[in-house]
N, C-alpha and C positions, 0 to 999 in steps of 0.2 A: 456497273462497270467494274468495279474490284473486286466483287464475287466474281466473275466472267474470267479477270485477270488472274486471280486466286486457282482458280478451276484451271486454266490453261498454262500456269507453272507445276502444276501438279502436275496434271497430263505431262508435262513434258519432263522433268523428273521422273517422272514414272518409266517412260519410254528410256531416256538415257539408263537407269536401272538397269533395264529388260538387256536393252543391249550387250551393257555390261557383262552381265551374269550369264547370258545364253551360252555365248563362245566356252566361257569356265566351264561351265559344266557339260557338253560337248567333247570339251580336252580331259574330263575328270574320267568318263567313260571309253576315253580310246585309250590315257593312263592306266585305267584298270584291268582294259582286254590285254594292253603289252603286258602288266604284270603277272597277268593270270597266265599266258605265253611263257615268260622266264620262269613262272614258279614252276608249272608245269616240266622243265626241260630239264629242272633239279629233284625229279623226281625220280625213284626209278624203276619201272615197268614189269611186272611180273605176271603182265597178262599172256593169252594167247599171241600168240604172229597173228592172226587175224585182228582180233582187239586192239593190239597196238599198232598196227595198220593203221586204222581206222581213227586212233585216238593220234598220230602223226599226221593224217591228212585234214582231219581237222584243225589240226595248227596250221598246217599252211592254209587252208580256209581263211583263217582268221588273220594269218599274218597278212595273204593280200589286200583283204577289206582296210589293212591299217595302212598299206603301202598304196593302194589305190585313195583312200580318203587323204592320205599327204598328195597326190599327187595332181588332186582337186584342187588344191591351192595355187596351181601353176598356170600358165595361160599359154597360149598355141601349139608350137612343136613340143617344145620341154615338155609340157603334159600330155602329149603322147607317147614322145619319148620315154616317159616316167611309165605312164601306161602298159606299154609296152615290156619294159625291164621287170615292170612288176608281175606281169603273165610268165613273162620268162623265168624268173626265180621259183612262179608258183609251181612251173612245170619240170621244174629242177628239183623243187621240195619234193613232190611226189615220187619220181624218180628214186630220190636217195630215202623215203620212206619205201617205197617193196623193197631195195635193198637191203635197208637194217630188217626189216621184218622177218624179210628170206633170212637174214643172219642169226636168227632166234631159234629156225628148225634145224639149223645146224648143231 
């Protein structure tokens, strides 16, 4: 019976653990994709208009993934709402990426 008891404080230490740590490091990796976003935005581009096309729309790629995964945390209307605002920006980012791009061949 106290081996049994022993085993099932563990078990359950182990599980509060898990818990713990998961969310952390979930946030460690959406911290990293924003930083890699700012680093990225303080750099400055000396590729083709094509190339950096490409390297702009993949930022708003990445930016919606972070706008949509906050947006997971919300429940009913507000998360769709959220949803929603967050397709909208995407389609706004792109937008204003051909136009810095087109600004390049000029």
């Amino acid at each position: 019976m106290k081996k049994l008891t022993h085993q099932m404080l563990c078990t359950t230490l182990g599980f509060i653990l898990c818990v713990q740590l998961v969310p952390g490091m979930a946030g460690n990796s959406q911290d990293s994709a924003e930083r890699a976003v700012e680093a990225r935005q303080h750099q400055e581009d000396t590729s083709s208009p094509k190339d950096y096309y490409q390297t702009l729309k993949k930022e708003a790629g990445a930016a919606l993934q972070i706008n949509l995964r906050e947006c997971k945390a919300m429940k009913g209307k507000s998360r769709t709402t959220c949803e929603k605002e967050a397709r909208e920006v995407y389609k706004q980012d792109l937008i204003d990426a051909k136009e810095k791009s087109q600004e390049m061949r000029q």
